[in-house]
C-alpha positions as CSV (number, residue, x, y, z in Angstrom):
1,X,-7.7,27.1,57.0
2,X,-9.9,25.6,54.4
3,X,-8.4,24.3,50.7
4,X,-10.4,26.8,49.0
5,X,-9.4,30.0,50.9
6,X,-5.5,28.7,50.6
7,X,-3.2,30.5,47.6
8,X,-1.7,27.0,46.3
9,X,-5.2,24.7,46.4
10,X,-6.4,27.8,44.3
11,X,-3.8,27.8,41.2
12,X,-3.7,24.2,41.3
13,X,-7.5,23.7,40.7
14,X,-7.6,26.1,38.4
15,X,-4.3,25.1,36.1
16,X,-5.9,21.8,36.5
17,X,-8.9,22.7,34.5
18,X,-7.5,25.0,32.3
19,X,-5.3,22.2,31.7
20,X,-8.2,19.3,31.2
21,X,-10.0,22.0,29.0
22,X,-6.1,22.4,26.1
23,X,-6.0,18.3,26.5
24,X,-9.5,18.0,25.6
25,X,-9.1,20.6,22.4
26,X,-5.5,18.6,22.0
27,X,-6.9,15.1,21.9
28,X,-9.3,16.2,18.8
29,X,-6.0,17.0,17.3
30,X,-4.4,14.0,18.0
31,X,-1.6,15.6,20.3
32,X,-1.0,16.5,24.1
33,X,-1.4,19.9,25.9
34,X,2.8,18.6,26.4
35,X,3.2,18.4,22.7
36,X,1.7,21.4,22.0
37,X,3.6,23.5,24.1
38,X,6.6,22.0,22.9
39,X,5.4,22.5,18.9
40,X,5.1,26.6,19.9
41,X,8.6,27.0,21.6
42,X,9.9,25.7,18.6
43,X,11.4,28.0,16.2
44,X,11.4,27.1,13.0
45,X,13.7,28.7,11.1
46,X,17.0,28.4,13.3
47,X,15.8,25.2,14.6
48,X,15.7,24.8,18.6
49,X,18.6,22.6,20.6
50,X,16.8,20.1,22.3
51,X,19.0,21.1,25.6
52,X,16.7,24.4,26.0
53,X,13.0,23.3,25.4
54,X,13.0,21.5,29.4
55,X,13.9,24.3,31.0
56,X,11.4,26.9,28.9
57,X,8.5,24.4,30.0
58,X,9.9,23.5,33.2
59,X,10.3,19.6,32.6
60,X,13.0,17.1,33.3
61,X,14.8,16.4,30.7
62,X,13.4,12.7,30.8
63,X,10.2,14.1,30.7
64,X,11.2,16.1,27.3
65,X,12.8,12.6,25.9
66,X,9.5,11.1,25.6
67,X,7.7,13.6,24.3
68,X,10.0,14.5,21.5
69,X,10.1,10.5,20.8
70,X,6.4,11.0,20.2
71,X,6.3,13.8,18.4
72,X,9.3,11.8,16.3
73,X,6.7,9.1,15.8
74,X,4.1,11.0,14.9
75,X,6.1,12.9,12.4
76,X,5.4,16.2,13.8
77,X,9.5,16.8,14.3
78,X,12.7,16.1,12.6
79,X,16.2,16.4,14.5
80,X,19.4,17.5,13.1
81,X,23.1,17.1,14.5
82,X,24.8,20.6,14.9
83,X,27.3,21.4,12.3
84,X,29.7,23.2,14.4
85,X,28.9,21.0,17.3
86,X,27.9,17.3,17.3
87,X,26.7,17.0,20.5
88,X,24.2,19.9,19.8
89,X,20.7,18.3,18.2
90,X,18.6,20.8,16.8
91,X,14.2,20.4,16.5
92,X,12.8,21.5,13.6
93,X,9.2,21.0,12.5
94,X,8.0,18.8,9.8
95,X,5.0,20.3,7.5
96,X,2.4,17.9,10.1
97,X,3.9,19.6,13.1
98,X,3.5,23.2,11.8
99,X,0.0,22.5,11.6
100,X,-0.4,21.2,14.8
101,X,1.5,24.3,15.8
102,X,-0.7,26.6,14.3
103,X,-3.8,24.9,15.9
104,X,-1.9,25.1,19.4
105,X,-1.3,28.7,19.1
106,X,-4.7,29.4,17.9
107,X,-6.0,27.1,21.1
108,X,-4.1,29.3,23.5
109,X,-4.9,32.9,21.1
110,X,-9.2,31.7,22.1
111,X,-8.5,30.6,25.9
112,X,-6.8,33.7,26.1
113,X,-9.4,35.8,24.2
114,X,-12.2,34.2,25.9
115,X,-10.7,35.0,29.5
116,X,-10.2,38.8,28.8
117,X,-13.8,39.1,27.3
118,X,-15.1,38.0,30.8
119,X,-12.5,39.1,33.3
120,X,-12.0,43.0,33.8
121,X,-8.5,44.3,32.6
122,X,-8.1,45.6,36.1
123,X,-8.9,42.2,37.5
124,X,-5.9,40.4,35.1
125,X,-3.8,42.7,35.9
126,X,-4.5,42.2,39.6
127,X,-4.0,38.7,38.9
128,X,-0.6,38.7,36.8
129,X,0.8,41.1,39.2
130,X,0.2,38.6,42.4
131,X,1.0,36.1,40.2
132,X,4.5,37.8,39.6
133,X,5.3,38.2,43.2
134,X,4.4,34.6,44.2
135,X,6.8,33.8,42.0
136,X,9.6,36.0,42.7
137,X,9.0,35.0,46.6
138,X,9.5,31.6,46.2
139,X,12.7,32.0,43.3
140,X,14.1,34.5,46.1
141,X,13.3,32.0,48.3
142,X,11.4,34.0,50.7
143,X,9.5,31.1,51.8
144,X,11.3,28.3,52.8
């Protein structure tokens, strides 16, 4: 079996580009496709504990560290301790990081936009519902 005709060479090419394509519209805006995922799973008026952005990305908490670090740097976040809880941190966005939010959701809104202008409904629904069982093969592990 060739790469191309294989279902993992497939979605890794093409999550690859799509992913080159946000870092390139990301880098004019002085953040990371990483950043700006995290900037629009943050909400903003309860705050978001730090302990649940990882998993809703799926990154290592490590991973997460760094990037919130930067984002600290870059004054695009602010953290605050959990009244009722201490151990709890809470990420809130600074004015700079709402910005960069809106431009990240308006990034995804065109990609998004863009695809469904070309690609039949039929065709993306096709798509999302292979997608969907892929995904509930392996979590079921049905695979391996």
């Amino acid at each position: 079996m060739k790469p191309e005709e294989t279902v993992d060479y497939n979605v890794k090419v093409c999550w690859h580009a799509i992913s080159r394509m946000y870092n390139t519209e990301a880098a004019k805006n002085d953040i990371t496709t990483s950043i700006g995922f995290v900037l629009l799973n943050i909400n903003q008026e309860a705050g978001t504990p730090a302990t649940k952005i990882a998993p809703l990305l799926g990154l290592e908490a490590r991973s997460l560290t760094r990037i919130l670090k930067s984002m600290e740097e870059k004054g695009l976040i602010y953290k605050v301790s959990d009244d009722k809880d201490k151990r709890l941190v809470r990420i809130f966005l600074t004015e700079k990081g709402l910005e960069k939010k809106e431009v990240s959701r308006q990034t995804v809104l065109h990609f998004n936009r863009k695809v469904q202008e070309t690609i039949p409904q039929e065709e993306l629904n096709t798509f999302f519902r292979v997608s969907e069982r892929i995904i509930n093969m392996i979590e079921n592990k049905e695979i391996f």
